[in-house]
N, C-alpha and C positions, 0 to 999 in steps of 0.2 A: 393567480398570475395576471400580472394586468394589460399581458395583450400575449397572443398567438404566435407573436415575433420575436420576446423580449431579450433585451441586448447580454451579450454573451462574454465574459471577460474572461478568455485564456488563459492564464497563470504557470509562467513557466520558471522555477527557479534552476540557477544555474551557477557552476562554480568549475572555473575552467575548462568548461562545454565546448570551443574552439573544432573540435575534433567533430562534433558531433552535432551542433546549434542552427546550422544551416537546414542539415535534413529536417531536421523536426523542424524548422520554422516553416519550411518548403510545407510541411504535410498540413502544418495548421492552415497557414493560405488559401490550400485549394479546398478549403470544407466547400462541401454544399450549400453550407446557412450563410448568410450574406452580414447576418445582424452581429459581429464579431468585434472586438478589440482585445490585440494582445499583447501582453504584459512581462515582461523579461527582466527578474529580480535575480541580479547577480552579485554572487553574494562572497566580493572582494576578491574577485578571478585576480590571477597574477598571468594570465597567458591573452591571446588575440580575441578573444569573448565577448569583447566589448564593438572591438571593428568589426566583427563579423555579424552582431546584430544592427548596429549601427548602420551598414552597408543598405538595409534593408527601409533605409528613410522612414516617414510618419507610419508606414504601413504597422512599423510596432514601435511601443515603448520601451525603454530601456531607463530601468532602476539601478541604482548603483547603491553598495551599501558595505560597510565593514565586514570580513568575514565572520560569521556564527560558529562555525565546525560541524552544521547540521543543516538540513531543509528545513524547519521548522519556520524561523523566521524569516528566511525570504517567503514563504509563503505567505507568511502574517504578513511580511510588507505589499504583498501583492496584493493581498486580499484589497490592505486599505488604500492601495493607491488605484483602485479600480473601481470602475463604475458600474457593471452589470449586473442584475436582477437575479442572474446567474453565475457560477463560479465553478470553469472547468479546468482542471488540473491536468499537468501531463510532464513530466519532466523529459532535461534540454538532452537525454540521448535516447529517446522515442518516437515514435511516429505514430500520426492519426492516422487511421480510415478515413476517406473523404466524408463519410456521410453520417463519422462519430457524432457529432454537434446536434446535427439537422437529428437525429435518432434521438437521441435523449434530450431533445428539448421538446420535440413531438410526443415523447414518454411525461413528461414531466406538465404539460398542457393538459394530454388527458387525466390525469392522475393529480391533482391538486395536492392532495392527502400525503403523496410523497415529498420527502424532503432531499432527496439524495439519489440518483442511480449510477448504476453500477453497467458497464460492459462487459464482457466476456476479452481476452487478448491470449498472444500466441505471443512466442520466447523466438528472436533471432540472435545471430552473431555468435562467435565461440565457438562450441562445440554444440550451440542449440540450432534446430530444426522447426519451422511451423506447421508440423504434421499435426497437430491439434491444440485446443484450446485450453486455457488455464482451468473451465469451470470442470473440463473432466475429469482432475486433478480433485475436485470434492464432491466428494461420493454423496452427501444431504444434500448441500444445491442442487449436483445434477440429478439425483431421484425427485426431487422437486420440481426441475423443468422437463420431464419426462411426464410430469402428471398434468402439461398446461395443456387445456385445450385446441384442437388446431384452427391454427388465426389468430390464436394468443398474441396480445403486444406483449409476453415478459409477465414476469411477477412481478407482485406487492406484497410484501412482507412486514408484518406487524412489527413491532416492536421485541417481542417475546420469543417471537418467530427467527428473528434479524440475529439478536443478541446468544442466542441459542447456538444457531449454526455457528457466530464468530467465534465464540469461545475455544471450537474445536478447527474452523473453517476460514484460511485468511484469505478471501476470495475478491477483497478490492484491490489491492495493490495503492497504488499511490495517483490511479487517473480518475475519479469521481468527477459527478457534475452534480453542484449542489446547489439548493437555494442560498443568495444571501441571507435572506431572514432567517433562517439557520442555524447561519456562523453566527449571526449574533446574536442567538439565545443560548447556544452551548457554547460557543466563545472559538476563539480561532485553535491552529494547531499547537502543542506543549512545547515550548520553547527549550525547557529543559531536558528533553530527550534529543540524543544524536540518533538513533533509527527507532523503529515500530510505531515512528510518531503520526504515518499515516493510520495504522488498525487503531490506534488507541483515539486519534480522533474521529473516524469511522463509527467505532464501538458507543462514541459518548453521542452522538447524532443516531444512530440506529436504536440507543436507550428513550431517543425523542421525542421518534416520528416517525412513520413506514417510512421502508425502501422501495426503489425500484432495479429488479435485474433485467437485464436484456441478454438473450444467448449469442446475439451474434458476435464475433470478434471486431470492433470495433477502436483497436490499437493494440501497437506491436510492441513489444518490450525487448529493449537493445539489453544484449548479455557482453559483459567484456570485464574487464581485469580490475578495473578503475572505479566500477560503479560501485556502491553503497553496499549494496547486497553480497556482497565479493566476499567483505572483510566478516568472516563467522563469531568470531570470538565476540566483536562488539555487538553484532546481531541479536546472537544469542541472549548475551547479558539482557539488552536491553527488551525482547521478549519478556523474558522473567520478571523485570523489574515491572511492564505492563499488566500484566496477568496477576500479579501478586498484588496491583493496585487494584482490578476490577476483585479479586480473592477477597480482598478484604472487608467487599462492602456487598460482597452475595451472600445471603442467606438460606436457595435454596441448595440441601442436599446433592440433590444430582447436577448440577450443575458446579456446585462446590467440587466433586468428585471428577467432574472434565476438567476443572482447572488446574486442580492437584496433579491429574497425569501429563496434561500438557508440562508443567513446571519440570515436575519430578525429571520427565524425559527429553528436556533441554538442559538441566544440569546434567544428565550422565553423556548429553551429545558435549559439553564442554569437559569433563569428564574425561573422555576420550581424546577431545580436542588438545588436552594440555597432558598427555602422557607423553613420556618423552622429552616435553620441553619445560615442562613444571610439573613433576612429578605431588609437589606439596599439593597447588593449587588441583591436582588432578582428584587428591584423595577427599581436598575438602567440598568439590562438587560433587563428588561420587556419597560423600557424606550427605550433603543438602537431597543430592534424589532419594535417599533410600529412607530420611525422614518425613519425607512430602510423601512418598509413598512406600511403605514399608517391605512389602507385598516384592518390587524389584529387586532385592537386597542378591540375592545367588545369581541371579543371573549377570547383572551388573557386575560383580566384581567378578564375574570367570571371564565375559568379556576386556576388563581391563586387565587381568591377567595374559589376557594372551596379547591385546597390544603392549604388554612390555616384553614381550617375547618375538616382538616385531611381528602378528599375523594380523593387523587391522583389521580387526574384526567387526567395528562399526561405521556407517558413515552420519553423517552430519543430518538433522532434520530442519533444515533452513525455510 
């Protein structure tokens, strides 16, 4: 890195953010790190989106661009309309930690070798609560940060190490801070995916180049009705569709065999999902898991048996 300071480009993409674009810009503002520009790719909002970043004069950029139907390419347009050495992400209904930035750019100084870190964050709004953090949620990360020394700045995680845990472990979400040089060895985010397109570009930079995690919560993830993560059906799909592309090109066994179960057990969460309202589409996911893994075949179908009997007997693994 070729200074101690180096300049910091925000990335925030946005699609009728109005409701929510202010607070987040509020949280970016007050970082600690001074070395900042940020960047507001909005991606053909039809609502107040535009005045309400506007409002905020040179202090930010404002991209304007057709709509996608995904983050992906407001991302890529951010990436290229920015100028910083680094590239922190956070989407427009979230909020930083003051001292997000200043953390992982202090992680990323000492640590050359890394190419990416990762923060730890807490779930508000809804029916969510910030009684704790996203990493206690994976039980391999957090026995891993259970093992750092004390004083530890955080993990470094190989490549091996990295790609290991994601297979079973989605522990970045969609706010990394990453090198530019980076993104353009493994190339920016998949434009052709409407969601999981933050794990799958994650996944293809952790195959790179170490990681860095940090434990502390260093942003908050806004839960409501509207955001991305809401809508399961397409979630789902679009998990499968990632996983069945990293499936294709593993070759070791046991990791083959994590993939398999992840798969298997998001087609019987869709499965579930469409009994009731697509009973066809119900049988032909419940078909797809029990051929990814064989091994579920009874129990999956007494479970969907009794959701046609109206007892809901599974929920959703999102």
């Amino acid at each position: 890195m070729s200074t101690t300071t180096p300049r910091v480009s925000v990335i925030i993409p946005a699609f009728n953010a109005e409701a929510f674009i202010a607070e987040t810009l509020d949280s970016v503002l007050a970082q600690t790190y001074a070395n900042v520009e940020v960047v507001v790719c909005d991606d053909g909002s039809t609502d107040g989106t535009r005045q309400r970043v506007e409002a905020y004069g040179t202090a930010v950029r404002y991209v304007h661009s057709a709509n996608s139907g995904a983050p992906s390419r407001p991302r890529n347009v951010g990436i290229r309309a920015s100028t910083g050495e680094l590239l922190a992400f956070i989407d427009a209904d979230d909020l930083m930690a003051p001292e997000r930035i200043a953390a992982q750019v202090a992680f990323l100084v000492r640590h050359p070798e890394a190419g990416l870190v990762f923060s730890d964050y807490d779930e508000f709004g809804a029916d969510k609560t910030a009684e704790r953090g996203h990493f206690e949620t994976c039980p391999l990360l957090s026995e891993l940060l259970t093992q750092c020394a004390p004083g530890a700045d955080g993990l470094i995680l190989d490549p091996a190490t990295a790609t290991e845990l994601l297979l079973t472990e989605n522990f970045g979400s969609s706010s990394p801070t990453v090198r530019r040089r980076v993104v353009e060895k493994v190339g920016g985010y998949d434009e052709s995916l409407t969601s999981s397109e933050d794990f799958e570009f994650q996944f293809r930079v952790a195959s790179s180049c170490s990681i860095g995690i940090l434990p502390e919560i260093h942003w908050h993830k806004r839960q409501h009705p509207l955001n991305m993560s809401a809508h399961a059906e397409r979630t789902l799909s679009r998990k499968i569709e990632v996983r069945r592309r990293i499936l294709a090109a593993e070759t070791i066994r046991r990791r083959r065999w994590k993939l398999k179960r992840r798969i298997a057990g998001w087609h019987a969460d869709l499965a579930h999902f469409y009994t009731g309202r697509d009973n066809r589409l119900a049988l032909r996911h419940a078909l797809h898991s029990v051929a990814t893994v064989p091994a579920l075949r009874v129990s999956l179908f007494a479970r969907l048996a009794l959701d046609v009997l109206g007892r809901d007997s599974g929920r959703l693994r999102t």
